[in-house]
N, C-alpha and C positions, 0 to 999 in steps of 0.2 A: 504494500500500500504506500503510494505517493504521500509524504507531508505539503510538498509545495514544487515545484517546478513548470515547465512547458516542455509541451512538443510540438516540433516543427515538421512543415514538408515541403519540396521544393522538384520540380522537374527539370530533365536535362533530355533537350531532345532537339535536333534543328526544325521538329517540325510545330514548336509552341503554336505560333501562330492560328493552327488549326484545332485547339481545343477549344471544346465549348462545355465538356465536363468531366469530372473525373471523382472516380468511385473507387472507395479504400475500405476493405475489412481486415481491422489489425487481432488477429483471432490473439484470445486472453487478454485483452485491454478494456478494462471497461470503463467506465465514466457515470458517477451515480451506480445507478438498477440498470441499465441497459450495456451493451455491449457496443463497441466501436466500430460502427459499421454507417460509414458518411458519406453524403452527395456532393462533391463542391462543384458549382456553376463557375469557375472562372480561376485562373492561376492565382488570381490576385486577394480571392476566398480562401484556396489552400493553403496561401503563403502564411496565412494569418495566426498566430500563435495560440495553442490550443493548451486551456491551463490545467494541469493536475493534478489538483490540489483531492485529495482524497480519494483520485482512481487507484484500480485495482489492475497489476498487472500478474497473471498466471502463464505458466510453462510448463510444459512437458518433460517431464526431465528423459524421459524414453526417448526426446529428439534431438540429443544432443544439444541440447537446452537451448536451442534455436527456436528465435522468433518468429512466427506467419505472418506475412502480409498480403495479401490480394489485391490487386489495385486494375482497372480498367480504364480508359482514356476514349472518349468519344468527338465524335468534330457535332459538328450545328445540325446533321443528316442524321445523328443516333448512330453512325458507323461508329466501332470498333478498331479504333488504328492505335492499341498499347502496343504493338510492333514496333523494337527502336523507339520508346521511352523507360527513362529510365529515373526511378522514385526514391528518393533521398530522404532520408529519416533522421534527426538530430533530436535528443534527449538536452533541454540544457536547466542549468541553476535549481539541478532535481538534488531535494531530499525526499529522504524514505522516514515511515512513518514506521512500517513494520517490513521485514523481509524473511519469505518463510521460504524454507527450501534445505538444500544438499550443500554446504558450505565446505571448501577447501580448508585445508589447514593453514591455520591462522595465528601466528602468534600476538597475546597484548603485554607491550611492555610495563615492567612493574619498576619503580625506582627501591633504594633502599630504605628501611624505614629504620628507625632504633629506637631501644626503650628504655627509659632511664630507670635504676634500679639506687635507691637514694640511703635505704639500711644500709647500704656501708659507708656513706661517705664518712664518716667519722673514724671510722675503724682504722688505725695504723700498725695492725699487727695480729698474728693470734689465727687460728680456725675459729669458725663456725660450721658446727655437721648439722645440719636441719631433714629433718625425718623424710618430707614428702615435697622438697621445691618442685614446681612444675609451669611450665611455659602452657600456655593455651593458643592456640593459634585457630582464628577464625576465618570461613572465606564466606563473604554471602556476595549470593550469583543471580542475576537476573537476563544472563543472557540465557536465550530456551535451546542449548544447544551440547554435544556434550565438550566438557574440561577435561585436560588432565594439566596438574599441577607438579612442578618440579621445584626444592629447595635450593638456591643456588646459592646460598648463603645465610648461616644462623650460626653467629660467634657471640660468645661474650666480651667486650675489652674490659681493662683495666687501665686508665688513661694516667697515674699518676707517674711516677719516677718511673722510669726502667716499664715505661706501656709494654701492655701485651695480649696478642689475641689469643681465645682458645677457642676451637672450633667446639661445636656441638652436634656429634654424630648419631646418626640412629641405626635399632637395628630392628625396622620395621616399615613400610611401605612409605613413609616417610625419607626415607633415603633413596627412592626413586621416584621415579613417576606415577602418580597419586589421582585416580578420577575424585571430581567433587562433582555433586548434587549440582541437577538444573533444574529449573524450572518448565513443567508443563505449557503446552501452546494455551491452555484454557487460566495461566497462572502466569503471564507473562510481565505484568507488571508487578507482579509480589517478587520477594528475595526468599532462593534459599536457603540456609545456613546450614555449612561445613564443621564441623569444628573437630580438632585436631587435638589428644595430649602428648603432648611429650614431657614425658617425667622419669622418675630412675626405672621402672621397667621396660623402658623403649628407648632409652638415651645414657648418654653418659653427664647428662643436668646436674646430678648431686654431685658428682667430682669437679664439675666445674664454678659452681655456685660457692665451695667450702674456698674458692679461690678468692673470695670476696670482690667478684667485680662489679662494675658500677652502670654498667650499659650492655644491652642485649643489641642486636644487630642484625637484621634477617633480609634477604630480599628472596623472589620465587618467580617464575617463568609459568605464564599461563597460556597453554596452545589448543586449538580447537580441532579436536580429534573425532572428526565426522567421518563413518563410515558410511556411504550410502547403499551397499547393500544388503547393511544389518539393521539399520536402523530409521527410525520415521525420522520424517522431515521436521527442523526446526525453526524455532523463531526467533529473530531479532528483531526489537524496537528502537526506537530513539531516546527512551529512555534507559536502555540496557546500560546495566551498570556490574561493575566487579568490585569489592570492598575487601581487604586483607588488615586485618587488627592481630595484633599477637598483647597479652597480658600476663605480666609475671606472679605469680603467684607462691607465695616463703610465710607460711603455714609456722609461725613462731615456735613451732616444739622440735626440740634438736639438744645438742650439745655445745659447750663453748670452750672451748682450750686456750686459755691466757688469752685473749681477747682484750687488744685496747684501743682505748676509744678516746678523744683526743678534741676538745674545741680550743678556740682561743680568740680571747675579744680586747679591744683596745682599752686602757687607762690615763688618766694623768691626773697627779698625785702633788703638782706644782705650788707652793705654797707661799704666799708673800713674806717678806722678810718680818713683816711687821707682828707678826706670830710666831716669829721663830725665837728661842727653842722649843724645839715639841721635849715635852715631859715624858709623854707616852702614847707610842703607837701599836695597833691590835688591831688583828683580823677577825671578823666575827663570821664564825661559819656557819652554816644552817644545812643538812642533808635531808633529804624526805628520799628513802629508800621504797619504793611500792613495785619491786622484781622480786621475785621468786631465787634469788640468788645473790652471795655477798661482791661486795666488789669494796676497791681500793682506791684511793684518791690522793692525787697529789696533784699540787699547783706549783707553776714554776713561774719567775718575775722574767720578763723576757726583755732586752735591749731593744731599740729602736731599727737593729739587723736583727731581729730573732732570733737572736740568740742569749741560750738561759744565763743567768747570773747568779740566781738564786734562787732557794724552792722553802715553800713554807712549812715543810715536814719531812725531818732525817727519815721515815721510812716507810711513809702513806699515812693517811686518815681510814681505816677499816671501818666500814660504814654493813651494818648485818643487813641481810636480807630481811624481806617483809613475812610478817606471822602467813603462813600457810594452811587451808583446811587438808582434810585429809586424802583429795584430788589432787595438792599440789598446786592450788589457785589460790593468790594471795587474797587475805583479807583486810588485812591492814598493813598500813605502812610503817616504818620503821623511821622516830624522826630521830634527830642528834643534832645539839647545838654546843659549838665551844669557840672559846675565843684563845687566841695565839698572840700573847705579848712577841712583837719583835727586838732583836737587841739593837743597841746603838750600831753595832757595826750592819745591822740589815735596814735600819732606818738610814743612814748615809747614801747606800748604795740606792737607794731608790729614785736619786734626781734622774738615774737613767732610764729611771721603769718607763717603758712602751705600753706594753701587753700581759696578759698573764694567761698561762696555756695551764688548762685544767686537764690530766689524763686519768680516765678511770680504768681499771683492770678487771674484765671479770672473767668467771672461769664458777664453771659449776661444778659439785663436789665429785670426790673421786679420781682426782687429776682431771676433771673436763669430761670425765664417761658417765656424767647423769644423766639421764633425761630430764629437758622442764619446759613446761610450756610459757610463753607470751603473751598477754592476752591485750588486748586492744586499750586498754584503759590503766594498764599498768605505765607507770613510771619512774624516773629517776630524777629528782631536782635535786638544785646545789645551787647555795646562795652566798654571795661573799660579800663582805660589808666592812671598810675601815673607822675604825675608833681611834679619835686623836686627841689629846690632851696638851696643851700650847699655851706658852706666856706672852703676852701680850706686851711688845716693847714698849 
């Protein structure tokens, strides 16, 4: 079915001059409810652009998919002289609304997509084994024709020092060429959706996820693999569409082996002379532990090149984990508040403070071979707060 175009017709004969009419049935073209089958009185009738807009054209595919046209040429006597004429057909500024049929192999190209994976940015160190990571991969298809899909790339990277890809292999239909679902000729406008797991049973995902990286990376090649002696004929529309979504999915229950984890945010600590000397200065710290696991904390005073100078604890703040029921789901949190007199010689050093980089370490019991779950509404805050005491010159 035409969305919008013209068709044209034109003669080639030396003997123009003697027409006086000319009859055309273009078999499988229709226009409306009726079929294409026209009188034109005069060249200058047929020449005239013939619109469209919502004809039907059909074919035979038994005829080498060739088009019929019948055309006749009369002079002003009702004679019969299409003998040495010759009927010129031109399709122009045609779009198609729907196109049903036998369709060649056809590739659509797909660009690369990635998926940012944000649990580790913090993370500088350590495993993470997580029970069930899984990638989801979606195709929803509204071309009415069949697919098959090939993966031509699904890596993880690791973009920080020393970047690195790891490929992600399968070892299931996924690692080659893949049919996905179409849609019916009577379902042409609906989508219909594929979807794909790849997880530790069909993949090597879990080995690559415990690598902590931060972005997934997939692209696939989708080709139209029409048999037409197996199969009915299909449909495209103009609205035919192909959609590829992939979603990562890291299901919080797992294990953590020395695992650390790493912010750092800007300070200044600049003080006018007219208050100086300070008597005494103190770090006020505040922990709200609500993880299912202990972790460790240390703050480090950072230069204005980040680099440490000084840390506010010879050998971490140990902050417990939160009260547990008997599933292993926290029920409360765990708070801790102390405050840390600096001496004169860490009050000095601080006209350089920049930053202060907070690192927490966690690691669940066992050497890291527990299981514990995560759950959505768990947390970990840490609040730092300076206490100054100063004489007023």
């Amino acid at each position: 079915m035409f969305k919008e175009g013209y068709l044209e017709f034109s003669l080639e004969s030396p003997n123009l001059s003697q027409v006086a009419e000319i009859y055309i049935q273009f078999e499988g073209l229709s226009l409306g409810a009726k079929g294409f089958e026209e009188s034109f009185q005069s060249i200058k009738e047929l020449e005239e652009p013939i619109d469209l807009s919502s004809a039907l054209l059909k074919y035979d595919k038994t005829n080498n998919n060739e088009l019929e046209i019948d055309f006749q040429v009369f002079d002003e006597n009702g004679i019969d002289i299409s003998n040495g004429f010759k009927l010129i057909l031109q399709f122009r500024n045609v779009l198609f609304k729907r196109l049903r049929g036998w369709f060649d192999q056809f590739s659509l190209g797909l660009s690369r997509d990635t998926i940012s994976i944000d649990l580790f940015d913090r993370w500088k160190s350590g495993s993470v084994y997580l029970e069930d990571p899984r990638a989801i991969l979606s195709i929803q298809n509204s071309f009415g024709v069949p697919f098959f899909a090939s993966i031509s790339t699904f890596d993880a990277l690791e973009n920080g020092a020393g970047s690195m890809v790891i490929p992600i292999t399968f070892d299931n239909e996924l690692g080659d060429s893949f049919a996905i679902q179409y849609p019916n000729s009577t379902d042409i406008e609906g989508f219909v959706n594929s979807v794909y797991v790849v997880d530790d049973g069909n993949s090597n995902i879990a080995n690559v996820i415990r690598l902590s990286p931060n972005m997934l990376e997939y692209k696939l090649n989708l080709t139209v693999n029409h048999d037409v002696d197996l199969q009915e004929a299909g449909e495209i529309s103009d609205s035919s569409r192909v959609f590829v979504s992939t979603k990562v999915e890291l299901p919080l229950t797992g294990r953590l082996d020395k695992v650390v984890a790493r912010d750092t945010f800007s300070v200044a600590v600049g003080l006018p002379k007219e208050i100086k000397p300070i008597k005494r200065l103190a770090i006020g710290l505040t922990t709200d532990n609500g993880l299912p696991i202990d972790a460790v904390l240390q703050c480090y005073f950072l230069d204005h090149e980040n680099n440490a100078f000084d840390s506010l604890f010879t050998d971490g703040q140990f902050m417990r984990s939160a009260e547990i029921d008997e599933l292993g789901k926290p029920v409360r949190s765990t708070l801790n508040a102390t405050t840390i007199d600096l001496d004169n010689d860490q009050i000095l050093k601080l006209d350089q403070l920049h930053a202060i980089a907070i690192k927490t370490k966690l690691e669940t019991t066992e050497n890291g071979q527990e299981t514990i779950t995560i759950y959505g509404d768990n947390h970990l805050g840490i609040q730092l707060k300076m206490l100054i005491s100063y004489q007023v010159l």
